[in-house]
N, C-alpha and C positions, 0 to 999 in steps of 0.2 A: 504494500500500500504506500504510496509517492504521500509527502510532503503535500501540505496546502495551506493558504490563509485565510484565516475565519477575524470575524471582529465578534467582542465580547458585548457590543451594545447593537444586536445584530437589528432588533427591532427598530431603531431611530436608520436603517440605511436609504429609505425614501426621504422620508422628511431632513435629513441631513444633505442629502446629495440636489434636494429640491433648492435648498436656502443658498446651497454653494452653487447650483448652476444661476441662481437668480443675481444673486449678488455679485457674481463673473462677468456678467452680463450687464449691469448699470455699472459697473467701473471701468469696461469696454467701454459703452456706449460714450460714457462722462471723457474717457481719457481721447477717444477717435474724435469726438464733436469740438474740442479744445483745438487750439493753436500752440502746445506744449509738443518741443520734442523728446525724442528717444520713447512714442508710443509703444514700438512694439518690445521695448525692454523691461516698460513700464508694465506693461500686458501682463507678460510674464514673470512678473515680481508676482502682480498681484493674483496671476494664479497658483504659482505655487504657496505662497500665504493663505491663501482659501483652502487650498487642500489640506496644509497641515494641521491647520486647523479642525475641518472635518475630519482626519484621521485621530484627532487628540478628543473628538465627541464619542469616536466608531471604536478606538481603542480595539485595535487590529492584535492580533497574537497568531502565533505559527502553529502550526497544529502537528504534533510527530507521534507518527502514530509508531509503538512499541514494536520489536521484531517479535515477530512466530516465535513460541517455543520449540524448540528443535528437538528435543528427546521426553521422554520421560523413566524415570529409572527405577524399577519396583524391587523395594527391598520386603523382607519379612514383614506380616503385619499392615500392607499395605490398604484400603479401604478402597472395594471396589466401584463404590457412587463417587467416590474423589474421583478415581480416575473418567468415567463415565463422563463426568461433569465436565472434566478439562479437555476430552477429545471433542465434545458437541464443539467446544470456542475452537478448539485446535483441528481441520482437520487431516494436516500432512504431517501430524507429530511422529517421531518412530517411536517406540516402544523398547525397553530392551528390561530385560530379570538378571537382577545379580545375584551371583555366588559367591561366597564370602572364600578368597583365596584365588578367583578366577579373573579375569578379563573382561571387563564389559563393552567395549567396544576394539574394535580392529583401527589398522592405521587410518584406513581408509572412510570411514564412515563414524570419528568423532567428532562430536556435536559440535558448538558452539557455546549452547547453553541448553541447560536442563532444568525439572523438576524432580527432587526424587519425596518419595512417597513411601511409608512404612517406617520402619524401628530406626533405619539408617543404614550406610555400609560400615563397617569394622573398624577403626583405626590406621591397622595395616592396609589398607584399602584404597585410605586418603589418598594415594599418589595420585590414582587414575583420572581424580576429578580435577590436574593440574591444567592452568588455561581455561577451564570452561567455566562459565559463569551459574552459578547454580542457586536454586530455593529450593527450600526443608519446608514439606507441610506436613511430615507426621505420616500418622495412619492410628490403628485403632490400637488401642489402650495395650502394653505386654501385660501377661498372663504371670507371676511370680514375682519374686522379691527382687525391687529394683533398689537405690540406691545407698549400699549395703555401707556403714561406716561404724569402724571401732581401731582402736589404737592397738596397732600389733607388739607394740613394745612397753610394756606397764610396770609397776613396782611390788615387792614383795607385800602385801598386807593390802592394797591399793582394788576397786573394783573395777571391773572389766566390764565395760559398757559395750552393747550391738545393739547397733538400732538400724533400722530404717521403714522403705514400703512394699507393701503387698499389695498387688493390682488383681483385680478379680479374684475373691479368695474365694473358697468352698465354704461355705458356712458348716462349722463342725467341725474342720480341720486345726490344726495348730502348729504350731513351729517349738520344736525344742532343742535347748542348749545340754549338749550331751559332753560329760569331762571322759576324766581319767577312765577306763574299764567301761564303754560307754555308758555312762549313770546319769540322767537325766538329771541336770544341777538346775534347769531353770527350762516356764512353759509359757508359752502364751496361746488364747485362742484368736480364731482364725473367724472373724465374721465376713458378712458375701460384702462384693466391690472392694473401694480402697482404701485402707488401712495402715496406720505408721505401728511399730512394735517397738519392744527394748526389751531386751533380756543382760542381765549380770550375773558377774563368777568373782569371787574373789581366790588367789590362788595363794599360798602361803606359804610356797615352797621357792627357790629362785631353779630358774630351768627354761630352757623351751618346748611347747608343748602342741598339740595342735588337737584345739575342741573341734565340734561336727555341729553343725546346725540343720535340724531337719526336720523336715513338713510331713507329718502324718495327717492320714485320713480319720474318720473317726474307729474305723477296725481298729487303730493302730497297727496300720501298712505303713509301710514307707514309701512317699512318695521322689524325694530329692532329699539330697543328702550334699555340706557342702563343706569341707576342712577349712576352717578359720587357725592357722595358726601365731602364736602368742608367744614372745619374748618375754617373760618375769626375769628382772633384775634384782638383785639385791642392794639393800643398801646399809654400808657398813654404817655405825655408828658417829654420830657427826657432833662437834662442840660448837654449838652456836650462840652468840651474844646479841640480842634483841636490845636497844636501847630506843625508849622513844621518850618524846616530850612530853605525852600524858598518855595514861591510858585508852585504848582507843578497841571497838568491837573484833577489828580489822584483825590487830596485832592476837588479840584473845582469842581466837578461832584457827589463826595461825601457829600460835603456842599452842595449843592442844592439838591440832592434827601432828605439830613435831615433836609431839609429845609420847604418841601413840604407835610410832614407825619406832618411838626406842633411843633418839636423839637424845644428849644432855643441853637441856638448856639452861642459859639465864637471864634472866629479863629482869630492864632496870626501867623504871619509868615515874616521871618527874611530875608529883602532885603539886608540887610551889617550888616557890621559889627558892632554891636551894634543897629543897625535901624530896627523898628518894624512893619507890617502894622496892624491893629486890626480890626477885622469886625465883627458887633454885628447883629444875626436876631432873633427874634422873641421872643428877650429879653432888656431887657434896656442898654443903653450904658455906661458900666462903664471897669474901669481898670482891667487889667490881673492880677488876686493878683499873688502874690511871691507863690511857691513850699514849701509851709508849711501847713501842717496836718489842720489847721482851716480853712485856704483860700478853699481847695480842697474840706470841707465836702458839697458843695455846688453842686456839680457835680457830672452826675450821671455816665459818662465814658470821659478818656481821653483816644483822639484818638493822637500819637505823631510820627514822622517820628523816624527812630534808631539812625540817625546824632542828633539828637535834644537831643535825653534818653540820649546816650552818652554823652553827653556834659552837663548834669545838675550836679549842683555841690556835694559834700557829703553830706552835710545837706537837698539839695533837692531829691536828692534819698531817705535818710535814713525817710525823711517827705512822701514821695509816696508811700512809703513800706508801711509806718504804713496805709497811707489812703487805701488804698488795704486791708492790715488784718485786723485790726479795722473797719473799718467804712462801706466797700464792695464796693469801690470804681473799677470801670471798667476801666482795659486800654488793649487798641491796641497797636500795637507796628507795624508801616505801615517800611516794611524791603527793604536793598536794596542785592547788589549783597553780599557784604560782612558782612550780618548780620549772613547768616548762615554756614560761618564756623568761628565764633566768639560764645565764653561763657561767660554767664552774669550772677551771680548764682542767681541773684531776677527775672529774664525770667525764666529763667530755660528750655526751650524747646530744645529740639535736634534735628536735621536734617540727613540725610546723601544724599548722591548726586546720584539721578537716571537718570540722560542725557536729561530727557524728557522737554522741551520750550514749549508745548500745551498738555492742556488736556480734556475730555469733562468731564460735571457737572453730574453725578445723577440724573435721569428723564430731563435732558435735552440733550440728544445724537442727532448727527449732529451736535452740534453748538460748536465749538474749542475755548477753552478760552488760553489766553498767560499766561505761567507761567514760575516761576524759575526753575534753573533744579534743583530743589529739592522735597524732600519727608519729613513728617514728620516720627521720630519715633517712631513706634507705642508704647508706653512706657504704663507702666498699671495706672498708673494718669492722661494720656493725655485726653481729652475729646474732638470727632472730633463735628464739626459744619454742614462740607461739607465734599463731597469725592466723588472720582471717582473711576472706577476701577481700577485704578493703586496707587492709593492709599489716605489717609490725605488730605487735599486739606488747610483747615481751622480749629482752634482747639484753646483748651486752659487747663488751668491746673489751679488750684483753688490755693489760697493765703491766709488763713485762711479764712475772710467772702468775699473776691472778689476773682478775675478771671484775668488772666495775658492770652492776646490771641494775636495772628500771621497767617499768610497765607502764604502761597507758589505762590499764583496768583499773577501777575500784570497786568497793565494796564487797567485794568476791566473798565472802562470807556469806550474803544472802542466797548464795548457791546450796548452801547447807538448809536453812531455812525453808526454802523451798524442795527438799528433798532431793537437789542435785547434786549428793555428795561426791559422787563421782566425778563429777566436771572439776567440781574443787580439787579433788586428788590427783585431777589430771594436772591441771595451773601449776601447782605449789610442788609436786616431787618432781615435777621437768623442770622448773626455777631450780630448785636449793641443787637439783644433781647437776646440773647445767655451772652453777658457779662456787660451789663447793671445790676445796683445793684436795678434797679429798677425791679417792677415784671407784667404783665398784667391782666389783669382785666378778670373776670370770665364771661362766655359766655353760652347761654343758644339753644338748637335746633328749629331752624324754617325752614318749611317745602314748600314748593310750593303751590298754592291755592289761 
């Protein structure tokens, strides 16, 4: 179909072309009846002025009509009234069915451009679609568990989250998480259409292992059957110093989950002015040494709110610095609103401001964590921990033998709250193992049986 021109005020093309042949016409007549020269320059001034004018009433536009779809490509699941519908518009389209591993077209008779239609092609696949210009409309809904996510690598004591969706279930049916000896550790049912699931295992031994997830009918058949295998690490025993400037929910939900993994901790935190509370677990009770290089080699991460860093004096700075490059000493830096547009040049981290208050985790989507409106930036020393799709979440950047790290999240405690203790366990044992100068113990594979 060729190119053409339409005007967008198509109804005014008499009455507009009437006023301009009229008005051509007494400005002729006025200019020929005169004794004025350069008539016929004049003429033509004042026609092309009339025309522009009517073209600025008729508001002309070019009309380009779209190319033919040249192919259509039918993968798995493709929907046969889809396709119906696009050959009535289409009718010189070719048609072609892919196989996943095969060739879809020859040298000779590759498109230009396509629609493809159903679940998709493979990955490994993409090549083929190189150069052609292509649209994805889908097809009908897949039949089983689609978007499967859980952290293949977890901590000893720590919950194993598997979540995702079930398209078109059986009603009656269920899905079970099967361990060691396959022994059913966790069930869910299976209602008809589509449905999100979570199932959890906590594993307690350190090892690699590989559970089974699998959909029974309600005989209890097996209908699919799917190895999820799991990374449990250990984590040795770590000295950590929590210092904040008051008491805060944050820090208290923090000390008791490193409480609970077996940590010693000690936490110091400043009721007034000059006044201290001290809280000793799972180590002996003794005094907070001073912010000196020898006191600190004792400890394997301090965790410290930004009011607190702030306010240590020169010499205890210039003593944390060295325990950090010298010794590999870990510290958090727990921030508030005005940590990140503040420069600290022993942090050293940068920020810039994305608007965003929530964001979701990395293999845990649905679940909205609270965060600053901030981003880290992605700078090429930064090292992330966590991240979502919109970006950094958690991170840190190396200090000769330690690790200087920060977050964008808050209030991560209300993950507890809300029964998300898993996501919590997830945050907080990738932080402390991530910048802990301590390192984990080597793990060996064990199998079901």
């Amino acid at each position: 179909m060729s190119d053409y021109l339409i005007f967008q005020n198509n109804q005014l093309i008499w009455p507009v072309t009437l006023i301009a042949v009229l008005l051509l016409a007494v400005f002729i007549w006025k200019e020929w009846s005169s004794d004025r020269k350069n008539k016929i320059f004049r003429s033509l001034f004042a026609f092309f002025a009339i025309l522009s004018l009517a073209l600025m009433a008729l508001k002309p536009v070019k009309n380009i009509s779209t190319a033919a779809i040249k192919a259509i490509i039918l993968t798995e699941g493709y929907d046969e009234n889809h396709l119906d519908s696009i050959k009535n518009i289409n009718d010189a389209v070719n048609i072609y069915n892919y196989k996943k591993g095969h060739s879809i077209f020859t040298k000779s008779n590759k498109p230009s451009s396509a629609i493809i239609l159903g679940h998709g092609l493979k990955s490994f696949d993409f090549w083929q679609l190189s150069n052609i210009k292509t649209e994805y409309l889908g097809g009908t809904e897949p039949t089983g568990i689609s978007d499967l996510k859980y952290e293949q690598n977890s901590f000893v004591d720590n919950d194993i989250l598997i979540q995702g969706l079930y398209y078109n279930a059986t009603e009656g049916n269920k899905l079970i998480l099967e361990g060691q000896g396959e022994i059913a550790i966790d069930s869910v049912k299976l209602d008809s259409g589509k449905q999100s699931f979570k199932l959890s295992h906590r594993l307690k031994t350190p090892g690699k292992y590989v559970l089974g997830l699998l959909e029974k009918d309600s005989l209890d058949r097996v209908i699919s059957r799917n190895p999820l295998p799991i990374n449990v690490i250990a984590t040795n025993a770590l000295n950590i110093l929590i210092v904040n400037s008051f008491p805060s929910f944050e820090s208290k939900y923090l000390k008791n989950f490193l409480i609970s993994l077996g940590h010693q901790i000690t936490v110091r935190s400043q009721l007034s002015k000059g006044k201290y509370k001290y809280e000793y677990f799972n180590t002996a009770r003794r005094k907070v040494p001073s912010f000196n290089q020898e006191s600190l080699k004792q400890y394997d991460l301090l965790i410290i709110d930004i009011n607190s860093f702030n306010g240590l004096s020169r010499n205890a700075s210039r003593s944390l610095k060295s325990s950090i490059q010298e010794d590999g000493l870990g510290l958090f830096v727990q921030p508030n609103d005005k940590f990140y547009k503040s420069f600290n040049p022993m942090i050293s981290l940068k920020f810039n401001s994305d608007g965003r208050k929530e964001t979701e985790l990395e293999n845990f989507s649905r679940t909205f964590l609270e965060k600053y409106p901030y981003r880290f930036s992605n700078e090429f020393k930064l090292e992330p921990i966590l991240a979502s799709s919109s970006g950094i979440l958690t991170a840190y950047m190396r200090l000769g033998n330690g690790r200087i790290g920060s977050t964008v999240l808050q209030n991560t405690y209300q993950l507890i709250l809300k029964g998300n203790s898993s996501i919590y366990q997830h945050i907080w044992a990738n932080s402390i193992t991530s910048l802990s100068k301590k390192t984990v113990s080597s793990t060996s594979w064990d199998t079901p049986g």
